[in-house]
Backbone atoms as SQL, in Angstrom:
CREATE TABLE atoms (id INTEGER PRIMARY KEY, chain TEXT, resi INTEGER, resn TEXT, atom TEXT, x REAL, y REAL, z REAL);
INSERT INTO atoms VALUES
  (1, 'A', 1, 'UNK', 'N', 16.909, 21.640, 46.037),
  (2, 'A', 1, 'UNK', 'CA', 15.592, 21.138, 45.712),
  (3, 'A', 1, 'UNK', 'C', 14.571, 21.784, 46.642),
  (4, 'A', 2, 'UNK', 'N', 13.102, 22.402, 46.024),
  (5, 'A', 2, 'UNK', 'CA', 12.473, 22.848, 46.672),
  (6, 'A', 2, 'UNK', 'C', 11.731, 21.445, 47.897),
  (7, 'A', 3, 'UNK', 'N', 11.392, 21.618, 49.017),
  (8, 'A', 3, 'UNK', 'CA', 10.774, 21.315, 49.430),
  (9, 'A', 3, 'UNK', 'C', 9.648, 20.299, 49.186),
  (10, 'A', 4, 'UNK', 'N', 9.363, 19.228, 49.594),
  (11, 'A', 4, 'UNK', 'CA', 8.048, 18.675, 48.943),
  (12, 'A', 4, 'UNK', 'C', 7.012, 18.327, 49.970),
  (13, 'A', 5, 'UNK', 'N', 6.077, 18.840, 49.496),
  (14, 'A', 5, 'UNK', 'CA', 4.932, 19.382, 50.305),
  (15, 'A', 5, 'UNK', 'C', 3.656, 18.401, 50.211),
  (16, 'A', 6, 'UNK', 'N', 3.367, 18.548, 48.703),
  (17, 'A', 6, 'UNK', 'CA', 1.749, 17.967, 48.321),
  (18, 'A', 6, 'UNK', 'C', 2.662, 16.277, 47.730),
  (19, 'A', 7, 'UNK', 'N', 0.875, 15.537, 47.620),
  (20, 'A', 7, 'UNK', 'CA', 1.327, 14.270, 46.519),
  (21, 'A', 7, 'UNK', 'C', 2.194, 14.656, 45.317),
  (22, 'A', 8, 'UNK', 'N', 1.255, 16.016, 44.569),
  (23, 'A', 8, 'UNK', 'CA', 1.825, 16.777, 43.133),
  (24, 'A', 8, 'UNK', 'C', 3.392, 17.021, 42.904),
  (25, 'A', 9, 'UNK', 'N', 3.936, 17.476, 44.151),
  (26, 'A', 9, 'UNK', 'CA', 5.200, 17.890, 44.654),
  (27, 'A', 9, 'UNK', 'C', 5.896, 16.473, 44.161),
  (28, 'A', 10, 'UNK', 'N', 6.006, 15.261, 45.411),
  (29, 'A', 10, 'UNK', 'CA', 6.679, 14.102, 45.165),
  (30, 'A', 10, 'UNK', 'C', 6.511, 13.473, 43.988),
  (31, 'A', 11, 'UNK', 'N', 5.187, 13.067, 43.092),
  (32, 'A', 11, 'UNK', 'CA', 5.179, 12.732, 41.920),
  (33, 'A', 11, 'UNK', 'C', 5.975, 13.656, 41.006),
  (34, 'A', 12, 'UNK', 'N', 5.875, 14.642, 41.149),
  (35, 'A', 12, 'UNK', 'CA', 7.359, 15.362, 40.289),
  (36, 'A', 12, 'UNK', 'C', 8.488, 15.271, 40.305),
  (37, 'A', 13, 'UNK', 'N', 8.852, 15.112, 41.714),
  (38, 'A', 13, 'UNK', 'CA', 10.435, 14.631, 41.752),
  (39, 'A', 13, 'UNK', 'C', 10.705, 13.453, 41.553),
  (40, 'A', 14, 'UNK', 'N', 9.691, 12.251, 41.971),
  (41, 'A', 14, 'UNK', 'CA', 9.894, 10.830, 41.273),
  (42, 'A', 14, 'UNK', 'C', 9.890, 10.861, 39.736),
  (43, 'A', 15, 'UNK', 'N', 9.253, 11.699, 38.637),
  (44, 'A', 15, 'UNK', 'CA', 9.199, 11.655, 37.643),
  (45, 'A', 15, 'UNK', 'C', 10.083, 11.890, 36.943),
  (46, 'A', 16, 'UNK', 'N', 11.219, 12.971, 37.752),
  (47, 'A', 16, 'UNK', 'CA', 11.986, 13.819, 37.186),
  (48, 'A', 16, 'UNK', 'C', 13.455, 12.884, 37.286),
  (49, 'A', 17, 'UNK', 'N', 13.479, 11.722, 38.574),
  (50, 'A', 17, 'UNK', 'CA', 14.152, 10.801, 38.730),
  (51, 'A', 17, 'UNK', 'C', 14.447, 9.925, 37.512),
  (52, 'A', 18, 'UNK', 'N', 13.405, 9.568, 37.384),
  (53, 'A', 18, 'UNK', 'CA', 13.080, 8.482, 36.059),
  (54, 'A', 18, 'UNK', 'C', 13.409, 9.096, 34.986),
  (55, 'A', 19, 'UNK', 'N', 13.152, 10.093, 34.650),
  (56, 'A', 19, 'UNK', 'CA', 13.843, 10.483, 33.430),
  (57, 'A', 19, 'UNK', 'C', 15.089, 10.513, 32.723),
  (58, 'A', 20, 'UNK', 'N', 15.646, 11.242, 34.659),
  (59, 'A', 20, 'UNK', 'CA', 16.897, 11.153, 33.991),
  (60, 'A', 20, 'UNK', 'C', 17.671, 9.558, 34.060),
  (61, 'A', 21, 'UNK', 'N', 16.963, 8.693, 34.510),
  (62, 'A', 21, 'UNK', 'CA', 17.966, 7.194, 33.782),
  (63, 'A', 21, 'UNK', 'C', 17.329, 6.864, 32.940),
  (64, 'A', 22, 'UNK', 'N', 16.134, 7.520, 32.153),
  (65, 'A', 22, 'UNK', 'CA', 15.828, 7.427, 31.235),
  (66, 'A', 22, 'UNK', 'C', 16.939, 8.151, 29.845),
  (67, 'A', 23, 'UNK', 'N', 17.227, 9.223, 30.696),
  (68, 'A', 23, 'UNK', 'CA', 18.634, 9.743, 29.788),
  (69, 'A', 23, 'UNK', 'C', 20.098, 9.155, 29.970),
  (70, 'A', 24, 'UNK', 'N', 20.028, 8.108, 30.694),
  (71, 'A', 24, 'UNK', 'CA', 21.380, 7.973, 31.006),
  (72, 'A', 24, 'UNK', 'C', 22.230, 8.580, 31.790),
  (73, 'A', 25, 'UNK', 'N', 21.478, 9.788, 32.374),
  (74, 'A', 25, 'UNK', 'CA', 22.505, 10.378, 33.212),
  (75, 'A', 25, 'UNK', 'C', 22.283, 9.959, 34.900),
  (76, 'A', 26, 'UNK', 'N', 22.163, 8.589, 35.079),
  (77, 'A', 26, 'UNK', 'CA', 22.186, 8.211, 36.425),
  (78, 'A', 26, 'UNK', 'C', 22.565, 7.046, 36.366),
  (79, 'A', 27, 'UNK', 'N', 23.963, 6.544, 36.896),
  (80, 'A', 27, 'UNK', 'CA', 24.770, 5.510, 36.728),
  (81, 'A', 27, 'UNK', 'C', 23.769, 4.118, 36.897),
  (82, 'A', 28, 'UNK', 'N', 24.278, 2.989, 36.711),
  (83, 'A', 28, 'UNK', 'CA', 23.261, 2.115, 36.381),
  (84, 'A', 28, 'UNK', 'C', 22.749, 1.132, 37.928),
  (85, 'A', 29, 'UNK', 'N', 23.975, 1.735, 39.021),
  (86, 'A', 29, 'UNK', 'CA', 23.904, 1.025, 40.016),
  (87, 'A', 29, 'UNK', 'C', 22.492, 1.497, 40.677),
  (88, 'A', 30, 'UNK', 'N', 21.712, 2.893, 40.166),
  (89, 'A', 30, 'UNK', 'CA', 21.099, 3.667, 40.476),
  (90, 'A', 30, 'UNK', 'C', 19.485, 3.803, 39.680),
  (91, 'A', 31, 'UNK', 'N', 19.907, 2.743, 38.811),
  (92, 'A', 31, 'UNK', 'CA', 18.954, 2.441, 38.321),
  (93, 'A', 31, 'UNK', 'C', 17.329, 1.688, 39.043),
  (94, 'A', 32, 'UNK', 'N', 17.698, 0.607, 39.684),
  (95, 'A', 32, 'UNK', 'CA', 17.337, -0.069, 40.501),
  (96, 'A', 32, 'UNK', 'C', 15.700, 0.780, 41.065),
  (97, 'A', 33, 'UNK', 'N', 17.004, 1.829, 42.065),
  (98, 'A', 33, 'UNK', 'CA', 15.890, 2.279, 42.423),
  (99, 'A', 33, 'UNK', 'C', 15.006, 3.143, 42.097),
  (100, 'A', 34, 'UNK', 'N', 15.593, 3.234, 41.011),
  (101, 'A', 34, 'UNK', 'CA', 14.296, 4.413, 40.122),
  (102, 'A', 34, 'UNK', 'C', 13.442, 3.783, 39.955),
  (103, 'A', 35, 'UNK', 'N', 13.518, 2.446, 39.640),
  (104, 'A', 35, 'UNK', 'CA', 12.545, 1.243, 39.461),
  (105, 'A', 35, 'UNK', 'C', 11.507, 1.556, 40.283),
  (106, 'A', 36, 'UNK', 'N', 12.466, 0.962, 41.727),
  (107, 'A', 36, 'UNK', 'CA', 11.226, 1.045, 43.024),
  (108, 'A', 36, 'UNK', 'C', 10.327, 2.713, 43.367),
  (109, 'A', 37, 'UNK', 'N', 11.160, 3.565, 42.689),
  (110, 'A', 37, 'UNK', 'CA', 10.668, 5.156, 43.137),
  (111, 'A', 37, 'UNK', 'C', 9.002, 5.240, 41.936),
  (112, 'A', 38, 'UNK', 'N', 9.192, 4.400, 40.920),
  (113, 'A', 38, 'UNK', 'CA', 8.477, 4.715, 39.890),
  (114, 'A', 38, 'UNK', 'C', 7.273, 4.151, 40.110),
  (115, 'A', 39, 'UNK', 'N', 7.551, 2.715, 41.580),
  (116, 'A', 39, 'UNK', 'CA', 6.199, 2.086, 41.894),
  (117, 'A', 39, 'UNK', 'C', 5.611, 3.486, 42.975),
  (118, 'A', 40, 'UNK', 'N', 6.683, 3.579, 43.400),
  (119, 'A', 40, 'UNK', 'CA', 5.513, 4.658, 44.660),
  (120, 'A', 40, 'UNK', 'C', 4.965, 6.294, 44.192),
  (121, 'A', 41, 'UNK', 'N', 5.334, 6.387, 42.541),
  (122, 'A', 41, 'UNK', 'CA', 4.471, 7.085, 42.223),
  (123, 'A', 41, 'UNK', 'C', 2.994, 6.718, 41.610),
  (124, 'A', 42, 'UNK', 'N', 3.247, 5.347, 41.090),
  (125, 'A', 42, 'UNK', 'CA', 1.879, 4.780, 40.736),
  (126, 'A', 42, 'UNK', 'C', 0.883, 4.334, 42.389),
  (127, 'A', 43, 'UNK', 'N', 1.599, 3.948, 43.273),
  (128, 'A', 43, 'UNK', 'CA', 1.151, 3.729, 44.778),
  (129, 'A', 43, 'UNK', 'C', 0.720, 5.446, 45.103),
  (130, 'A', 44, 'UNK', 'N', 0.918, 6.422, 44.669),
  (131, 'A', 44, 'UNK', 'CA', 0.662, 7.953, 45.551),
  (132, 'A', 44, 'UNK', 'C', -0.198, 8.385, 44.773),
  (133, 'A', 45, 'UNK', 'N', -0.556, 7.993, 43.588),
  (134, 'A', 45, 'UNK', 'CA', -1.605, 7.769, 42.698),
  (135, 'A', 45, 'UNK', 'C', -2.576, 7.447, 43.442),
  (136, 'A', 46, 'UNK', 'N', -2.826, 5.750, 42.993),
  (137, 'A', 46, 'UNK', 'CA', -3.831, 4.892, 43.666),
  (138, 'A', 46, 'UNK', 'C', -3.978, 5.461, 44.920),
  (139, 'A', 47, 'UNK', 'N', -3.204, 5.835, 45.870),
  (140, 'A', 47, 'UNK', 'CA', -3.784, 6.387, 47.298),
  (141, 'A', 47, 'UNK', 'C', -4.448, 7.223, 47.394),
  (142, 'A', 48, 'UNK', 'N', -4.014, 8.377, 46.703),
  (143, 'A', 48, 'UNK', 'CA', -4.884, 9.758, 46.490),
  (144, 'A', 48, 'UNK', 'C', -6.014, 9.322, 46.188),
  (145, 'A', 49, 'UNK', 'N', -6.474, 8.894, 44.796),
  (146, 'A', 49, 'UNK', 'CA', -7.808, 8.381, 44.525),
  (147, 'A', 49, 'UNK', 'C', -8.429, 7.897, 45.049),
  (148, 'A', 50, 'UNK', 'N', -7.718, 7.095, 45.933),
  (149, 'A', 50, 'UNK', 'CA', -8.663, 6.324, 47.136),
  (150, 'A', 50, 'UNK', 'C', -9.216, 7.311, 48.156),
  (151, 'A', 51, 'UNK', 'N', -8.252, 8.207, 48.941),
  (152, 'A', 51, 'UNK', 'CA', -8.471, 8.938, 49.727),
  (153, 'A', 51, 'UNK', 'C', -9.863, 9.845, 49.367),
  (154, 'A', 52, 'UNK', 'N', -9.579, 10.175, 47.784),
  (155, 'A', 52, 'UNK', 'CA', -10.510, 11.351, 47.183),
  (156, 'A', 52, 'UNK', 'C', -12.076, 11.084, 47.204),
  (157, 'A', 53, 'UNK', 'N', -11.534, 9.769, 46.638),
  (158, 'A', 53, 'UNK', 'CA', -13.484, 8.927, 46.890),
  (159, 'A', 53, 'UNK', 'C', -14.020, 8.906, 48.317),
  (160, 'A', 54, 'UNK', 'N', -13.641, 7.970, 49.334),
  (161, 'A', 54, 'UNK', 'CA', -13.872, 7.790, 50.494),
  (162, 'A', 54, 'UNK', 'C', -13.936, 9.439, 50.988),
  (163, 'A', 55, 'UNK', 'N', -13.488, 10.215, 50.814),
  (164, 'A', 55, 'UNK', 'CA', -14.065, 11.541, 51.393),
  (165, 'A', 55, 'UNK', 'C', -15.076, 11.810, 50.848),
  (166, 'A', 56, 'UNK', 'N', -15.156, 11.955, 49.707),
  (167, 'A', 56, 'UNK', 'CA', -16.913, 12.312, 48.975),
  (168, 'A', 56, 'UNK', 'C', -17.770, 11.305, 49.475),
  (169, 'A', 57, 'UNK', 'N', -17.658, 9.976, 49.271),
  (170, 'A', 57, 'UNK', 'CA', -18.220, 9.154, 50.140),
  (171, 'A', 57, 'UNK', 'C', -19.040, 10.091, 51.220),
  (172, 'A', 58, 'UNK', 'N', -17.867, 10.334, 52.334),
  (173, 'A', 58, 'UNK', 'CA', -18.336, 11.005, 53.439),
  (174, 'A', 58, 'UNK', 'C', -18.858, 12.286, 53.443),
  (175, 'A', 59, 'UNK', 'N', -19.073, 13.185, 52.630),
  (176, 'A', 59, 'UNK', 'CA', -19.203, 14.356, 52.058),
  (177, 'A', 59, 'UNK', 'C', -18.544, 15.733, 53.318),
  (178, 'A', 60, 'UNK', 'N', -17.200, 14.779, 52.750),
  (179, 'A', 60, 'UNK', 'CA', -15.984, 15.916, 53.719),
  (180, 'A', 60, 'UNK', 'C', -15.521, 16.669, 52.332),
  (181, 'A', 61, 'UNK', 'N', -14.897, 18.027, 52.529),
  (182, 'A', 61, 'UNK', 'CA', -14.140, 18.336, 51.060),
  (183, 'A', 61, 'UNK', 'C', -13.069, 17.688, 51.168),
  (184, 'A', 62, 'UNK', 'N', -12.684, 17.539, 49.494),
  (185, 'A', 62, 'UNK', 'CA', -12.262, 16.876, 48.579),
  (186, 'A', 62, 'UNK', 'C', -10.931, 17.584, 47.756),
  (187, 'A', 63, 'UNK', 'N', -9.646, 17.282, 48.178),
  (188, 'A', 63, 'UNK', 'CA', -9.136, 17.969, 47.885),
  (189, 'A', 63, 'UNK', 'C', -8.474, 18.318, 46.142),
  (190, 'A', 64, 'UNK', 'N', -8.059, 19.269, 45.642),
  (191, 'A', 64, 'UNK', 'CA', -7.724, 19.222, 43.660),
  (192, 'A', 64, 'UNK', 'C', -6.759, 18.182, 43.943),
  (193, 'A', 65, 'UNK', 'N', -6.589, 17.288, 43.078),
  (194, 'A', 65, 'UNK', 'CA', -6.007, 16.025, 42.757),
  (195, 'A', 65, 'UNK', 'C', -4.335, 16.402, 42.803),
  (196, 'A', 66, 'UNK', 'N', -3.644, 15.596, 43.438),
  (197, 'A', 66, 'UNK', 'CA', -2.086, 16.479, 43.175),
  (198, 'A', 66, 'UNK', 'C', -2.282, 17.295, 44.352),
  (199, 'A', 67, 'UNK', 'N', -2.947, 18.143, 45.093),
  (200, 'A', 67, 'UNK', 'CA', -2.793, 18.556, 46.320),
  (201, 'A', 67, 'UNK', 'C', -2.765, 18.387, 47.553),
  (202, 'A', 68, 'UNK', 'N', -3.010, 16.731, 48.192),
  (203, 'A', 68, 'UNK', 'CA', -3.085, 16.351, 49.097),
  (204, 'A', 68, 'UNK', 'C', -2.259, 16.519, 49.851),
  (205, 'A', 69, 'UNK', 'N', -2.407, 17.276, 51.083),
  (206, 'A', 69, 'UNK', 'CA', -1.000, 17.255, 52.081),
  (207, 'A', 69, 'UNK', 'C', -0.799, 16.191, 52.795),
  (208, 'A', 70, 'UNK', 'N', 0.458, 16.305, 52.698),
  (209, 'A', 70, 'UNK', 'CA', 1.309, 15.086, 53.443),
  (210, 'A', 70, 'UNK', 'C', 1.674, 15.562, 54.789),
  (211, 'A', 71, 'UNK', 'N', 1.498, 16.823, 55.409),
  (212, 'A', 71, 'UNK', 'CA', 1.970, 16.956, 56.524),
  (213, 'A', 71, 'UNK', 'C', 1.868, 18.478, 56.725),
  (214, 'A', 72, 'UNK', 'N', 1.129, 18.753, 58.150),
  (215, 'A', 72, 'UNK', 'CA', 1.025, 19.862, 58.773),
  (216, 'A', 72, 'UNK', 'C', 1.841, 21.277, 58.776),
  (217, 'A', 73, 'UNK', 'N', 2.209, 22.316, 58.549),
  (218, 'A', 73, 'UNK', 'CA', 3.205, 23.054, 58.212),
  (219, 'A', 73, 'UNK', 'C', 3.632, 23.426, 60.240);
């Protein structure tokens, strides 16, 4: 698995989670937490947006949606 870098990054791999017990191919004990993985993509959502406003707010730049870094290289 590549690396995950931006918000864009993790919302993809949470998405890609869900799918597949959406296909059945992730035993059911495993289900669970796709559950909980599927809230913290709607939570990395809502955060971003939050973050995005409150910077314009401040008229700091604003980063493309899906690109927010999570951490310094």
């Amino acid at each position: 698995m590549a690396s995950i870098r931006t918000s864009e990054d993790l919302r993809a791999y949470l998405c890609s989670m869900i799918k597949m017990a959406g296909n059945g191919t992730i035993d059911e004990r495993k289900v669970n937490s796709i559950v909980k993985l599927s809230k913290q993509v709607h939570e990395s959502v809502y955060s971003e947006a939050r973050i995005m406003k409150l910077r314009a707010e401040l008229q700091q730049s604003v980063d493309e949606f899906g690109k927010l870094k999570l951490h310094d290289e």
